[in-house]
N, C-alpha and C positions, 0 to 999 in steps of 0.2 A: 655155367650160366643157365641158369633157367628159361624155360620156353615158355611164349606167351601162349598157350591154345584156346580155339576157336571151333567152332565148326566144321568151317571152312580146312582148316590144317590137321585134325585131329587123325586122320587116318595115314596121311602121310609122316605124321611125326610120330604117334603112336603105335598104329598099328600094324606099319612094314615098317617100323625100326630094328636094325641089326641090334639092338643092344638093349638090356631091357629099359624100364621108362615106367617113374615113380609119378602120379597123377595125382595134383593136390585138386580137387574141386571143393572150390570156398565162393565167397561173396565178400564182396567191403564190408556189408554190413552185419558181421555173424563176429564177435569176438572171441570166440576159441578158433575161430579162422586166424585173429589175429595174432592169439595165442604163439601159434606153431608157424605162422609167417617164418619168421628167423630161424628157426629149424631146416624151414624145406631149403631157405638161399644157403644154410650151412652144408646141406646135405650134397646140391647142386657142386658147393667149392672143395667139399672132402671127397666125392665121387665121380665129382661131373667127365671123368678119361674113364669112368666104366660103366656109366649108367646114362640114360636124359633122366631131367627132372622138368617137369609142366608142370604150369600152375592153368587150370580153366576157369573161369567164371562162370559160376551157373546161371548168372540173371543174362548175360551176355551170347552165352554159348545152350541156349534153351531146348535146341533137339540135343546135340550130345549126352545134357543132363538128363532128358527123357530118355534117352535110349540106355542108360546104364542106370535108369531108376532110380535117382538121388534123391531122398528122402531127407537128407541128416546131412549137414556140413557141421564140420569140414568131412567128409569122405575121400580118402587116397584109395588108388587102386595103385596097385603093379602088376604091369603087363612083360609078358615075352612073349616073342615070335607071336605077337598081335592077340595074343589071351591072356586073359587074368588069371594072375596064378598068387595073388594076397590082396585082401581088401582091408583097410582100417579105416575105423570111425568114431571122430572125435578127436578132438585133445590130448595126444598123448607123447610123453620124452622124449627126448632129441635119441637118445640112447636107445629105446625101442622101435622108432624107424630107422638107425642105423643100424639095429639087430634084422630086421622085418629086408631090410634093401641088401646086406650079405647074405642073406641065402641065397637070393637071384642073381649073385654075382658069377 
Protein backbone atom coordinates (compact mmCIF):
# COMPACT_ATOMS: atom_id res chain seq x y z
CA UNK A 1 0.00 0.00 0.00
CA UNK A 2 1.41 3.24 -0.65
CA UNK A 3 1.61 6.11 1.86
CA UNK A 4 -0.04 9.28 1.40
CA UNK A 5 2.86 11.91 2.77
CA UNK A 6 2.39 15.27 4.05
CA UNK A 7 4.23 17.58 6.03
CA UNK A 8 2.71 16.91 8.79
CA UNK A 9 3.76 12.82 8.66
CA UNK A 10 6.86 12.85 6.65
CA UNK A 11 9.32 12.44 9.53
CA UNK A 12 7.52 9.97 11.14
CA UNK A 13 6.95 7.71 8.13
CA UNK A 14 10.03 8.50 6.57
CA UNK A 15 12.54 9.36 8.60
CA UNK A 16 12.34 7.05 11.83
CA UNK A 17 11.11 4.27 9.65
CA UNK A 18 12.74 0.79 10.44
CA UNK A 19 12.71 -0.17 6.82
CA UNK A 20 13.86 1.65 4.05
CA UNK A 21 11.13 4.15 2.12
CA UNK A 22 11.11 4.88 -1.72
CA UNK A 23 9.72 8.81 -1.98
CA UNK A 24 7.72 9.51 -5.08
CA UNK A 25 7.55 13.59 -5.01
CA UNK A 26 5.20 14.49 -8.00
CA UNK A 27 2.23 16.81 -8.65
CA UNK A 28 -1.25 16.03 -10.50
CA UNK A 29 -0.15 18.26 -12.80
CA UNK A 30 3.44 17.11 -14.17
CA UNK A 31 2.82 14.11 -16.77
CA UNK A 32 5.87 12.08 -16.39
CA UNK A 33 4.49 12.05 -12.71
CA UNK A 34 1.88 10.32 -14.46
CA UNK A 35 3.96 8.49 -16.37
CA UNK A 36 5.55 6.36 -13.55
CA UNK A 37 2.28 6.61 -11.26
CA UNK A 38 1.64 2.75 -12.03
CA UNK A 39 5.08 1.85 -11.29
CA UNK A 40 5.52 3.32 -7.82
CA UNK A 41 1.61 1.40 -6.84
CA UNK A 42 3.47 -1.72 -8.57
CA UNK A 43 6.55 -1.24 -6.65
CA UNK A 44 4.49 -0.61 -3.19
CA UNK A 45 2.52 -4.40 -4.32
CA UNK A 46 6.09 -6.25 -5.31
CA UNK A 47 7.90 -4.85 -2.19
CA UNK A 48 5.61 -3.22 0.08
CA UNK A 49 6.76 -6.59 3.24
CA UNK A 50 10.24 -4.99 2.59
CA UNK A 51 10.29 -1.41 1.99
CA UNK A 52 7.44 1.80 2.38
CA UNK A 53 6.65 3.50 -0.62
CA UNK A 54 5.18 7.46 -0.31
CA UNK A 55 3.87 9.25 -2.65
CA UNK A 56 4.15 13.47 -1.60
CA UNK A 57 2.63 16.20 -3.24
CA UNK A 58 4.84 19.01 -3.70
CA UNK A 59 2.12 21.69 -4.23
CA UNK A 60 0.55 20.25 -1.16
CA UNK A 61 3.33 19.33 1.14
CA UNK A 62 5.34 22.91 0.24
CA UNK A 63 8.12 22.93 3.25
CA UNK A 64 9.02 19.26 2.82
CA UNK A 65 9.57 19.97 -0.90
CA UNK A 66 11.75 23.14 0.21
CA UNK A 67 13.51 21.40 2.48
CA UNK A 68 14.79 18.44 0.11
CA UNK A 69 15.13 21.27 -2.76
CA UNK A 70 12.82 19.90 -5.49
CA UNK A 71 13.50 21.35 -8.46
CA UNK A 72 12.27 18.57 -11.11
CA UNK A 73 9.34 16.25 -10.73
CA UNK A 74 8.95 13.65 -10.62
CA UNK A 75 11.99 13.23 -8.01
CA UNK A 76 12.18 9.79 -5.86
CA UNK A 77 14.41 9.84 -3.12
CA UNK A 78 15.42 6.63 -0.93
CA UNK A 79 15.86 6.89 2.37
CA UNK A 80 17.40 4.47 5.27
CA UNK A 81 17.59 4.84 8.80
CA UNK A 82 16.15 8.59 8.00
CA UNK A 83 19.09 9.38 5.10
CA UNK A 84 19.23 9.34 1.54
CA UNK A 85 21.05 6.92 0.19
CA UNK A 86 19.59 7.24 -3.98
CA UNK A 87 17.89 10.03 -5.63
CA UNK A 88 16.12 9.71 -9.22
CA UNK A 89 14.88 12.04 -11.50
CA UNK A 90 12.40 11.79 -13.97
CA UNK A 91 10.62 9.35 -15.82
CA UNK A 92 12.18 6.36 -15.79
CA UNK A 93 11.33 1.92 -16.06
CA UNK A 94 9.58 0.16 -13.80
CA UNK A 95 12.76 -2.18 -13.92
CA UNK A 96 15.25 0.45 -12.89
CA UNK A 97 13.39 1.55 -9.85
CA UNK A 98 13.09 -2.00 -8.98
CA UNK A 99 16.96 -2.31 -9.70
CA UNK A 100 17.54 1.30 -7.62
CA UNK A 101 14.87 -0.17 -4.47
CA UNK A 102 17.10 -3.86 -4.34
CA UNK A 103 20.06 -2.45 -3.36
CA UNK A 104 18.49 -0.85 -0.11
CA UNK A 105 16.89 -4.07 0.43
Amino acid sequence: MTIHLNDHNFEEEVLKSDRPVLVDMYSDWCPPCKVIAPFIEKLSNDYGDKIKVGKLNVDEARQTAMTYGIEVIPTLFIFKQGQIVDKIIGAVPYEFLAQKVEQYL
